[in-house]
N, C-alpha and C positions, 0 to 999 in steps of 0.2 A: 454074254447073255443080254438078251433084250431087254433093255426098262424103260418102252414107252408106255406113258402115261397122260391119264388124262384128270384136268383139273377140276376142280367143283368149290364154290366158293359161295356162300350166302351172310350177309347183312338185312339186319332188320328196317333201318329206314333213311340207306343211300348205297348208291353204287361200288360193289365191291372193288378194291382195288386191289389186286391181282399180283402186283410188281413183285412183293417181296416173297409171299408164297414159291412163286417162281424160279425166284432164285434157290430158295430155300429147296427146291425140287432138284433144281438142277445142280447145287451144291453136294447134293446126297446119289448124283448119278445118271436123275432119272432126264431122261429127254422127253419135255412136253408136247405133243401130238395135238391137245384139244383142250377148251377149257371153257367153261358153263359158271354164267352168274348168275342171282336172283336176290332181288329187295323183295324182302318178306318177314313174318316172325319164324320163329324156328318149330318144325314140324316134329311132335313128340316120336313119329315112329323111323324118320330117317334123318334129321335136321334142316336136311332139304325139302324141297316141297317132292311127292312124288310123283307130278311131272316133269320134273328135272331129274329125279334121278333114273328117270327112264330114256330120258335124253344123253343123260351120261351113258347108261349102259348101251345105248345105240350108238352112243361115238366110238364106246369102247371096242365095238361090232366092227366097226367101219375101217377104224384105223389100229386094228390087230392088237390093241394094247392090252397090257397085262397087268397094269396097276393104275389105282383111283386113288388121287392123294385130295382128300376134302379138306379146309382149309380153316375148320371148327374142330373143338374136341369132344368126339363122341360116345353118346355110351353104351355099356355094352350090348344092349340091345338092338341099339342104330347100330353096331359095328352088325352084329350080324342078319339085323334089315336087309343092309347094304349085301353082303356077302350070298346072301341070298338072291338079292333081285341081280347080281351080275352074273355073266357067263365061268364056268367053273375053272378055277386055276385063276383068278384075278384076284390079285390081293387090294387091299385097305389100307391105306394109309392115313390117320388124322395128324394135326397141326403137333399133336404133341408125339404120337411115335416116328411122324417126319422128322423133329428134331432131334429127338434120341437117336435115330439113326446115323446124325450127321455128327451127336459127339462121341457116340461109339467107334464110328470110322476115323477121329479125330482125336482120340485117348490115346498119345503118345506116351504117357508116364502111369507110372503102377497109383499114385494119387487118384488121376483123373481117368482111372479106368474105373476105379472105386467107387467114384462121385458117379459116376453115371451106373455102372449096377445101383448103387443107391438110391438115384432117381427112380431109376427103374422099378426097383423095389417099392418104393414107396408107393408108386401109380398104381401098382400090381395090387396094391393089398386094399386104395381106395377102389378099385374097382370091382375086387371080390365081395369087400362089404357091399357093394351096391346091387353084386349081383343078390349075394342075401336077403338083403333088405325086399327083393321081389320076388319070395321063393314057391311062392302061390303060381308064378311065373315057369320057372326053372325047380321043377320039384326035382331033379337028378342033384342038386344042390345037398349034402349033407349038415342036417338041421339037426343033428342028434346031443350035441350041446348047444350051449346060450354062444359060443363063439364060431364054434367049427374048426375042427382039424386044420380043413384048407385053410385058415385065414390065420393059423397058427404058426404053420408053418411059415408062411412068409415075415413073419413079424419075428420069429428067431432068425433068420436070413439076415434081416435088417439089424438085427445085433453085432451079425457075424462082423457085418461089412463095416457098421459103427465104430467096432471095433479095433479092425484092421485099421481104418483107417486115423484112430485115435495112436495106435503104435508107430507109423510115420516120423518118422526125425523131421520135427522141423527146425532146419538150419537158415531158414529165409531169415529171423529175425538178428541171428548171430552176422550173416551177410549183408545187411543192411546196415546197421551197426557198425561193422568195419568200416562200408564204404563210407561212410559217415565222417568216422575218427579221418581217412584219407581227404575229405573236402567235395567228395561228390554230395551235389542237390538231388531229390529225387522227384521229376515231372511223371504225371500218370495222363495219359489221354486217354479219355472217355466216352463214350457215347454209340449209336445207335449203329450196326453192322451195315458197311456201307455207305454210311457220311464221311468217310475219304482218311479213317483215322492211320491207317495201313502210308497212303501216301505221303501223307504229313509227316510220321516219324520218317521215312525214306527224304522228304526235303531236309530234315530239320537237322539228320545227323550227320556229326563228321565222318568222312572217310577214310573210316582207320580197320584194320584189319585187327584179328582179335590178339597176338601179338603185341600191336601196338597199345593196347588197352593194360600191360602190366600184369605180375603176379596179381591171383587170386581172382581175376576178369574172366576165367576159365567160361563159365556161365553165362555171359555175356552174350545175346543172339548178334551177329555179324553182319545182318541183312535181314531187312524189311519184308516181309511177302505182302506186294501189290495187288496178285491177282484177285480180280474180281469174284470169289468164292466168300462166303458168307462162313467163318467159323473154322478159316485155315486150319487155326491149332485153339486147342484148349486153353494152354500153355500162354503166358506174355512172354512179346518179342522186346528186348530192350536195347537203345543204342546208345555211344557216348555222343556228346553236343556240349558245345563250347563256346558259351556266351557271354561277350564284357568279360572275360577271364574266369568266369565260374563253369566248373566242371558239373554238367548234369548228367544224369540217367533216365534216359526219358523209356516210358513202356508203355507200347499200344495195348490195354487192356480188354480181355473177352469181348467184342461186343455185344448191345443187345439189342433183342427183335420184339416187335410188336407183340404183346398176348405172351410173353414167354411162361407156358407152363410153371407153375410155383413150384412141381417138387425139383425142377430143374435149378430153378433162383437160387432154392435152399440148399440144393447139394453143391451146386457152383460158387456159393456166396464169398467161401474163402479166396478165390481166384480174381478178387475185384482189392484183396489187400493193398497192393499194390497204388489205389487209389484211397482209400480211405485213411493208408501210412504215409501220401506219399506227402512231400514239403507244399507240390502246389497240382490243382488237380486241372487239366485243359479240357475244359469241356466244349467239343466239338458235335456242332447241330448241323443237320444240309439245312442253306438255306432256300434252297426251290421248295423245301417240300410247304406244303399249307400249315396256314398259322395252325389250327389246331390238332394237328397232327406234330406240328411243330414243339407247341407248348406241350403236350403230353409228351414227346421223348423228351425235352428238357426234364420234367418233373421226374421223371421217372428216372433218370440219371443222378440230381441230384439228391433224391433218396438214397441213393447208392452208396454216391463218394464218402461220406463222411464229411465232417462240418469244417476240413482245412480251408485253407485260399483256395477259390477258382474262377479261371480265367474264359470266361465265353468267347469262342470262338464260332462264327458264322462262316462254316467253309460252303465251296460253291458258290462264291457271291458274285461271280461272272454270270451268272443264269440268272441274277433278277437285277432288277432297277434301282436306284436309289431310292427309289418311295416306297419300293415294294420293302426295302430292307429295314427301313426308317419303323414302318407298320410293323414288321414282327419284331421288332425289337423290346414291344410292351409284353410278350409273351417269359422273356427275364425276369424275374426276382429283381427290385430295386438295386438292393446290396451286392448286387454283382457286377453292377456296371454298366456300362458301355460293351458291348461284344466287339471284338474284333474282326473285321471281315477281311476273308481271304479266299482265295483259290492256292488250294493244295496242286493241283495239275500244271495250273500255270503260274507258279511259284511269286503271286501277289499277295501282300501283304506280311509276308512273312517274317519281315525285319518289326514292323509292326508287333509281331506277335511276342518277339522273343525280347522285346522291351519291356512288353506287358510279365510276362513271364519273370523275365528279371527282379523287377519293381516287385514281385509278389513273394520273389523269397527272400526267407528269412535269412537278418544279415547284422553286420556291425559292422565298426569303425574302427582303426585304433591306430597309433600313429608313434611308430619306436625310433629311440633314439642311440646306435651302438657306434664302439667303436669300430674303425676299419679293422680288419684280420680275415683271416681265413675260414673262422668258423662264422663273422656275420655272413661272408660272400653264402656260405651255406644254407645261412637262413634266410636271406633274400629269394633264393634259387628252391629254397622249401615253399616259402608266401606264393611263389610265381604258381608252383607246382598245388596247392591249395586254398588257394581263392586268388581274388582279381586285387591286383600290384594297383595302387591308384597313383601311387609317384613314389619315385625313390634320388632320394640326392644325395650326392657325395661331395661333404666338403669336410671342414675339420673333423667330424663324422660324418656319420651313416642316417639317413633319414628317411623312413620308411611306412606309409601310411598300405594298411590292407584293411581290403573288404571284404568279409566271407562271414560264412555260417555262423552264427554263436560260437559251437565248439570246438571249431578248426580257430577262433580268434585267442579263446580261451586257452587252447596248445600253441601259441604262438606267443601268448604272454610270458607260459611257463618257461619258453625255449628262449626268450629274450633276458627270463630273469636269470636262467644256466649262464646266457654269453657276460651278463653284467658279474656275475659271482665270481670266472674265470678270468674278467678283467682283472677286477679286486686280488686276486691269488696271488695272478702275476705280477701286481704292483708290490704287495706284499713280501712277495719274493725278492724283487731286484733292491728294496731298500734293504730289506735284512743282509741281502749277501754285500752292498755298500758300506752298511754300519759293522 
């Protein structure tokens, strides 16, 4: 089935930019045909002015198209303006049922099928009230209570789904936890759909099959999806990566987009945990885009993460200058740093990054002292296995300094005071059976 369309995009006082709209069109199917911009303020009876959206419905005419994806959220009166002034059988698309669209087709888990009926719902029910609110307008509207049947209904809906989705096992927190006690770190990348965060976990991870990843890694995603689609999956992709000897788990998390609808923020917000739990958070900016275009997805990102360590990264820094990089660099939060600049495509800077990375997780010291045997060989080969071996010597003993998490140091004290006890035993032992 045909889904050419055509675009419509208005700002009130500078030139639309189109780009991600676009994407966001083509992510959802539709193949763009034609697309109309205009600086202006926004027009109460269609958003657009109404000779544009007469221009729209003549491209519409020209080039066969069957859907109008406006690139504001409109209301329900503008929706049916619109529906009106085009040829019949063309549908309406605005910025927010364009996106719903994209996480409906992109609801791989009973979770995230949820979260988006939820969304849904919720729009549903602000735009019912609204039609209310104008019923001098819309007298077919039933006024026969202070609320209305219809608006009642949807707001038991929204229980339902509440509901459901409060019954959910959530086992994320029991699995993170474990990985934990095992010695994995957990990195979250972050940021705007399409600043390259897809390609970065694809550089940054080893090449291990899921297999190789151990009991309980079941869940584990395998593989990165690069393609340039906006909102592949709902779902985070996570990979292992293995840095200075510390075991991460890095996950590309939800990206997000310009203007992103709030009831969507709110129903997705759980799916950003990942960031806001994780040990250190990589926050990935494009750095071609304009400074303040720049500093607003910053800002808005880190809203998000939660107040862990985070590591500024400026990917794309092949596409500007060094003066140009130097300039947005004031668009950072003081306390963040320096950003790191890199190209995720052309695999620059990236050692860079994962030094920063390193430095930002949480870690200790500690330095044991065992006899030779068979069960220190074991606890050497445990250290190796959960965190980074900083030196081990053998000489009239074992000496062995590790750097790792808190709690993987903390299990390693415990298991150095088992091998000392063991000594003791056997000392014990061989004098008693002498005397």
């Amino acid at each position: 089935m045909s889904r050419r369309t055509v675009l419509a995009a208005r700002t009130a006082d500078e030139q639309p930019d189109t780009t991600e709209i676009r994407a966001l069109a083509e992510s959802a199917g539709h193949e763009v045909v034609a697309e109309h911009t205009q600086t202006r303020a926004a027009d109460a009876t269609y958003n657009l002015g109404r000779g544009k959206v007469d221009a729209v419905a003549e491209s519409v005419d020209e080039h066969d198209a069957r859907y109008v994806v406006v690139d504001n959220e409109l209301t329900p009166s503008q929706f049916f303006a619109w529906t009106d002034r085009l040829p019949d059988g063309v549908e309406v698309r605005d910025r927010f049922r364009l996106v719903l669209d994209i996480f409906e087709a992109r609801a791989n888990t009973r979770r995230a099928s949820l979260q988006v009926e939820l969304a849904r719902l919720e729009h549903e029910l602000h735009r019912r009230r609204e039609v209310q609110s104008h019923d001098d307008e819309y007298r077919w509207f039933p006024t026969h209570d202070p609320e209305g049947e219809w608006i009642r209904e949807v707001k038991l809906r929204i229980d339902r789904v509440n509901t459901r989705l409060q019954e959910l096992p959530a086992a994320g927190d029991e699995t993170r936890e474990r990985r934990h006690e095992a010695g994995f770190d957990f990195v979250a990348l972050a940021g705007y759909t399409n600043a390259g965060k897809s390609t970065l976990l694809h550089r940054l991870a080893d090449d291990l099959s899921l297999d190789d990843l151990g009991a309980g890694a079941d869940d584990i995603a395998e593989t990165a999806n690069v393609e340039d689609r906006l909102f592949e999956t709902l779902e985070t992709t996570t990979r292992r990566c293995t840095v200075d000897g510390r075991r991460l788990l890095v996950s590309d998390t939800v990206g997000f987009i310009r203007d992103l609808p709030h009831d969507l923020v709110e129903a997705f917000r759980s799916t950003l945990v990942e960031a806001r739990e994780a040990d250190v958070v990589v926050l990935v900016a494009d750095a071609s885009k304009p400074v303040d275009a720049l500093r607003e997805r910053v800002d808005t990102v880190l809203d998000e993460v939660g107040d862990g360590p985070v590591v500024p990264v400026f990917n794309k820094a092949d596409r500007v200058d060094a003066h140009e990089l130097e300039r947005k660099r004031d668009v950072l939060p003081d306390d963040l740093g320096e950003p790191v600049p890199i190209s995720a495509t052309e695999r620059n800077g990236l050692d860079d990054l994962r030094e920063r990375v390193v430095t930002a997780l949480p870690a200790e010291d500690e330095t044991f002292d065992l006899p030779h045997g068979g069960d220190t060989m074991g606890f050497v080969a445990w250290c190796h296995d959960h965190g980074a071996v900083e030196s081990v010597e053998y000489g009239k003993r074992v000496q062995l300094t590790l750097r790792a998490r808190p709690s993987v140091v903390e299990q390693a004290r415990a298991r150095a005071a088992d091998l000392a006890e063991d000594t003791t035993d056997t000392a014990d032992t061989s004098s008693d059976s002498r005397a």
